[in-house]
N, C-alpha and C positions, 0 to 999 in steps of 0.2 A: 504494500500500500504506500502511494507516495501523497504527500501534503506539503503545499508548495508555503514558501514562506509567510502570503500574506492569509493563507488559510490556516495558519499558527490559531491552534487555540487557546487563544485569549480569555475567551470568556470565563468566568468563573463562578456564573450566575446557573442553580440547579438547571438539567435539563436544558442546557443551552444547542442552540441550532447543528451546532457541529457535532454532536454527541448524539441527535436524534440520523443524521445527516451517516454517521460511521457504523451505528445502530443499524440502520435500514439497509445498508449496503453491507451487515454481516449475515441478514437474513437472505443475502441472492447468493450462496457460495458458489465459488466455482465449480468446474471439473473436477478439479482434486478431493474438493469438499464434498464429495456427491451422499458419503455413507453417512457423516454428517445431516446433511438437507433430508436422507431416508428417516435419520430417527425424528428430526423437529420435523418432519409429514407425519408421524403416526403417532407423534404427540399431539400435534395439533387434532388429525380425526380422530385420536382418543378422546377429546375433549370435549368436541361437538357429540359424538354418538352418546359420549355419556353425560353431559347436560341433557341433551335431546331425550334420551333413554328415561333419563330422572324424571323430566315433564311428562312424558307422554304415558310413566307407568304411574305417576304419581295422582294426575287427571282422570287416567280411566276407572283407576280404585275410588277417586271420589264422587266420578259421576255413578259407579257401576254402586256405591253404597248411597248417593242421594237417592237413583232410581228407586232403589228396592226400598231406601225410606221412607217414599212421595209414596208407591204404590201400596206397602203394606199398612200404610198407619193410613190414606185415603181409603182401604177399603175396609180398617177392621177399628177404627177408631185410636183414638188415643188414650182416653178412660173408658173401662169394660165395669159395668154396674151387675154386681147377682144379688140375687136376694138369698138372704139367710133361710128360708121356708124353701120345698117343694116346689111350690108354687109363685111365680111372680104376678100374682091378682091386681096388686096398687099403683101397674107400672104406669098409668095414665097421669094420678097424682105426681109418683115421684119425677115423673119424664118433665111435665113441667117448672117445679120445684127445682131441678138441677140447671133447664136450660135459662133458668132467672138469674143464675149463679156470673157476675162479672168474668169474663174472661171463656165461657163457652161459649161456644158458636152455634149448633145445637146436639140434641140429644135425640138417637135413634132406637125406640123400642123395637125388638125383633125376635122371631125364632130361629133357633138352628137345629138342624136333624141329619143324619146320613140316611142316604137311601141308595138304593141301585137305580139306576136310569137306564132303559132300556128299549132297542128299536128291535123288529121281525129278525135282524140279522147282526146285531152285536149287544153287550152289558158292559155297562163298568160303574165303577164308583160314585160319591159326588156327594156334593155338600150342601143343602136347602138352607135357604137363607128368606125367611118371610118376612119384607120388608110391605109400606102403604107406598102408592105410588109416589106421594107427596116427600115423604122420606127418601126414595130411591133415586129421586131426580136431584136431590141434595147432594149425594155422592155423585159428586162429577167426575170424578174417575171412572164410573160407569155409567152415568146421560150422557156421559162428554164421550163416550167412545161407542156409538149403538152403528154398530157397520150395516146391520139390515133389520128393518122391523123398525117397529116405534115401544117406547112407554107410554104413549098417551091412551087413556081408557084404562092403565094395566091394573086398577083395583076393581073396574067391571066387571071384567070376563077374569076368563079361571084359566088362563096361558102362563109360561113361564117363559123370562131372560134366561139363556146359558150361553158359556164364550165360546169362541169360533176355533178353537181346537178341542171342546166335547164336540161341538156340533159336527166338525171335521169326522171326529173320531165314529161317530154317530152315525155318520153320512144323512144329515138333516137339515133342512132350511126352513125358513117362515114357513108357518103353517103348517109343517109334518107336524105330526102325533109321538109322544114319547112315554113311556111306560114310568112310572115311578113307584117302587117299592120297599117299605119301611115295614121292620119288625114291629114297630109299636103300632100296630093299629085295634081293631076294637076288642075290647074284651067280652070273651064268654066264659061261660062255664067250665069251659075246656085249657082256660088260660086266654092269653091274649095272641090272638090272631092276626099272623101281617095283612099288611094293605097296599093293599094295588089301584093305582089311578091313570087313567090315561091325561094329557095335558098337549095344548096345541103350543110350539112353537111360537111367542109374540114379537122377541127380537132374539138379535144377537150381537153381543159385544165386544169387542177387544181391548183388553187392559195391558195388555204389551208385558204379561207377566206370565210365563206358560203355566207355572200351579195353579193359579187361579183361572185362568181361560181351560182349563181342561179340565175344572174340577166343580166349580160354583156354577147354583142353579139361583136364581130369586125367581120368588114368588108371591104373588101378594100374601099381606098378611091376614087377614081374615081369613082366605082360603087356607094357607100352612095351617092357622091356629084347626080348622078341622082337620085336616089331613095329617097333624101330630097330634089331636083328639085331647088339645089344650083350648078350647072352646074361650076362655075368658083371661088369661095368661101367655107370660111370653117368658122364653128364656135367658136373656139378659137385657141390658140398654147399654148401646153404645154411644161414648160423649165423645163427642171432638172440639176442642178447644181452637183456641186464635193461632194461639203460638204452645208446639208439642214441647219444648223447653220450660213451661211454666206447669210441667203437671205435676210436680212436687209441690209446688206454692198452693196450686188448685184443689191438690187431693183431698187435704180435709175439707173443704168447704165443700167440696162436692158432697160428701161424708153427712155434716151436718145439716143440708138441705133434701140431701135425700133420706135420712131419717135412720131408725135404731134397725131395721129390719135390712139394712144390704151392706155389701161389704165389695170392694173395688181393687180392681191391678190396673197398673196402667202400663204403657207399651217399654218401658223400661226394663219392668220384671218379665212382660211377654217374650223380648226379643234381646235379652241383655246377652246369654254366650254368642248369639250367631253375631251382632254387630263386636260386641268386644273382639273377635274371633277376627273380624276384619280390621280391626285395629291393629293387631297386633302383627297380621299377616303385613298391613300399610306399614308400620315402621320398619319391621324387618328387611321386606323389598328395599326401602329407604338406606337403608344402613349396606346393604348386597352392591345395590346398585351405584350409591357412592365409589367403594373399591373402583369403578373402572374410569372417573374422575383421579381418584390418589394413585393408579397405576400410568394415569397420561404425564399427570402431573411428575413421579419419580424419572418417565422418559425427557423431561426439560430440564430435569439435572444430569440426567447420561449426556443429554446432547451439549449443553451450554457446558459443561467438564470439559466436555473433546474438542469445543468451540474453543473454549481457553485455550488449551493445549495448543492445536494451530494457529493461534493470532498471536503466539506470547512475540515474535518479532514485531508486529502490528504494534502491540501495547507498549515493548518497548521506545519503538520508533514517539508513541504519541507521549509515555513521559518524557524523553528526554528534550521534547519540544514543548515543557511545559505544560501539558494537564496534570492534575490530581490525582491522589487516588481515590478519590469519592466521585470526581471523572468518568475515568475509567471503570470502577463499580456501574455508576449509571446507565453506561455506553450498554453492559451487558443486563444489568438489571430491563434499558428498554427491551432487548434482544429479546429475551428469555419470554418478557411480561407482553409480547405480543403476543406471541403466540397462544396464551393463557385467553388474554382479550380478547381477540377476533374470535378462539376457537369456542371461547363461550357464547357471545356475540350470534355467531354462524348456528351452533348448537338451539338456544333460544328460539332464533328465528324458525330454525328445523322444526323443532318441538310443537312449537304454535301449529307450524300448516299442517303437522301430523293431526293435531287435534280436532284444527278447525275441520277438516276433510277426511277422519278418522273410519266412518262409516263409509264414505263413496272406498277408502284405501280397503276396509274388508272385505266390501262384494268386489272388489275387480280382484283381489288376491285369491277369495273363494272360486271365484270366473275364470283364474287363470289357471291354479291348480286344481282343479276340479273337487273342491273339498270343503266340507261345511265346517267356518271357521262361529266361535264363539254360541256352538249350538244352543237354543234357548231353552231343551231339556235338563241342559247341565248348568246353564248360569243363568236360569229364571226369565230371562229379559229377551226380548224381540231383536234388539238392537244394541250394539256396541255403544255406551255413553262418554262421554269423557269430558270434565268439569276440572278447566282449570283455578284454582284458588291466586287469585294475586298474590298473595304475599308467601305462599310454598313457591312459588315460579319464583320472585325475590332471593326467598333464601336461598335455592338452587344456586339461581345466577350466584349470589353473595358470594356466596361456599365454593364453587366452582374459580372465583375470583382470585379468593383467597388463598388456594391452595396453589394456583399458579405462582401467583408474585411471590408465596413462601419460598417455592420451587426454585426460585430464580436466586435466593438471597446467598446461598453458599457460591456455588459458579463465579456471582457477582463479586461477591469477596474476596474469593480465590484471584481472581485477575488483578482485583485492586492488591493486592500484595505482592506480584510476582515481583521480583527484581529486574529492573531493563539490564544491568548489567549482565548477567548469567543467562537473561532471556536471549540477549546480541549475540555470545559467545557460543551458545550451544542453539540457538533459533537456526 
């Protein structure tokens, strides 16, 4: 490297032009340098794939646990009300008494039963859910998702909603006929005899959640209350509140409004190992997926070492014309800390369009390898989600930042102390 007299650096001022200026012209190495430029290239793509890797796995665990948390607490409530007694007879009283209650949104009296469901040519399981129409169109997770058929009339007629993978499974559309069969039906002499009812087809829905769409029937409620031969009773009431975060603060009030005869969980205790379960799997991945951030980052000290090594006539050439050695530190501190920069920068950017365009990226991968990627048998969901959190994307970038410019501080140091003497004589 030569530097002509009036390109002496002078300056002394941090990061001055000529040190950005010797910096950038160590990031083009020559020929010679070529194994060199191999390892700071697979520092750098270590850096993007794994900022990128970190956003895009850390987005889809959050959308993939909001989905399941929109859907499962949109269709089962947030506070589940039972009554202490056999029977829930006063759910009329208590239903309103609770939804007076500050901070609920409202309260849904209902029954549930299992039955088999059943057409001329298949059976399977399934869940009755007797909801009033008036109630059922509250849950907008299911008015808001009705693919064929309507709700409107549905506490007239004696038809039942089921999702469109029973109905798949079924081979049924509006207006077929469907068999429904529960052990509890009337009692005789002989014991209690099941019951068999036939029911038309009124809609059908899609909640984007495969257990549910292949497993829930609604039905009005005054019809279930006979067809589970609870004629004046229901078996629990579901509350949904404003905000599912305040059902700790809510709970006794619910408690005390609804009266000495019921007793309540709410989605905390329903669903606490599966979400903790995803917590835990979330930081894990976190902590995994790091490593290949702190593996790029240890390649910016293989290579900025071997950089030293080669420039040490460079470095002497530029003490003995007067830089520093907090200079020279610099000169490679930028060296190193670019690469850290752009490749998180670059990473980032990756990350985002993976996200934004997460679902079109799975069906063209499924389309290309002929293969069903993220089946909704196995993870609940219709759809790949993926929910970036501002400030996880922050600390990503932060952390990613960080461990570069660490990367760079030994290397940087190492050159600020070479000796130009020793470096002349053996360079």
């Amino acid at each position: 490297m030569s530097v002509s007299g009036s390109d002496a650096p002078t300056s002394r001022g941090a990061f001055a032009p000529y040190e950005w200026l010797v910096a950038l012209r160590y990031l083009k190495p020559r020929r010679k340098e070529g194994f060199i430029s191999v390892i700071a290239g697979f520092s750098f793509l270590g850096i993007v794939l794994g900022v990128a890797t970190l956003i895009i796995v850390m987005a889809v665990m959050n959308g993939f646990r909001q989905e399941l948390f929109d859907k499962m607490l949109g269709l089962n409530g947030h506070v589940v009300v039972h009554s202490l007694g056999d029977d829930f007879t006063n759910y009329a009283e208590v239903t309103k008494n609770i939804a007076a209650v500050p901070g609920v949104r409202y309260a849904l009296p209902l029954i549930e039963g299992q039955v088999m469901i059943s057409t001329p040519s298949t059976a399977t399981g399934a869940l009755v859910r007797g909801l009033s129409e008036k109630d059922l169109k509250e849950l907008k997770s299911v008015s808001g998702n009705i693919r064929f058929g309507t709700l409107n009339g549905f506490d007239k007629g004696d038809g039942v909603a089921i999702g469109t993978r029973l109905a798949s499974s079924l081979n049924v559309k509006v207006g077929d006929q469907v068999s429904l069969l529960t052990p509890r039906g009337a009692s005789t002499a002989l014991g209690t005899a099941p019951r068999v009812k036939r029911y038309p087809v009124k809609a059908i829905f899609e909640l984007g959640m495969s257990e549910y769409d292949s497993s829930i029937v609604f039905m009005p409620l005054k019809e279930a209350q006979l067809y589970f031969n609870k004629p004046d009773s229901v078996t629990v009431l579901e509350v949904v509140l404003h905000s599912p975060d305040e059902v700790g603060e809510l709970g006794p009030k619910i408690l005390d409004a609804g009266g000495p005869t019921i007793y309540i969980s709410d989605w905390r205790q329903r669903n606490a190992t599966f979400f903790n379960a995803l917590q835990v799997e979330r930081n894990v991945m976190f902590l995994i997926l790091t490593l290949i951030v702190l593996v790029a980052a240890l390649n910016i000290i293989s290579g900025m070492i071997m950089l030293v090594k080669d420039k040490g006539s460079d470095i002497a050439i530029l003490r003995t014309m007067g830089a520093s050695r907090a200079a020279v530190m610099r000169i490679f501190f930028i060296t190193g800390a670019s690469i850290g920069v752009v490749g998180t920068l670059a990473g980032l950017i990756l990350g985002v369009l993976v996200c934004v365009n997460i679902e079109s990226l799975r069906e063209f991968i499924a389309w290309a390898t002929n293969t069903e990627l993220f089946s909704p048998e196995l993870y609940y969901l219709s759809q790949m989600p993926a929910d970036m959190d501002p400030g996880e994307t922050v600390s990503v970038v932060i952390m990613a930042l960080s461990l570069s410019v660490l990367a760079t501080l030994y290397p940087s140091w190492k050159a600020s102390r070479l000796d130009p003497v020793e470096a002349l004589r053996y360079g």
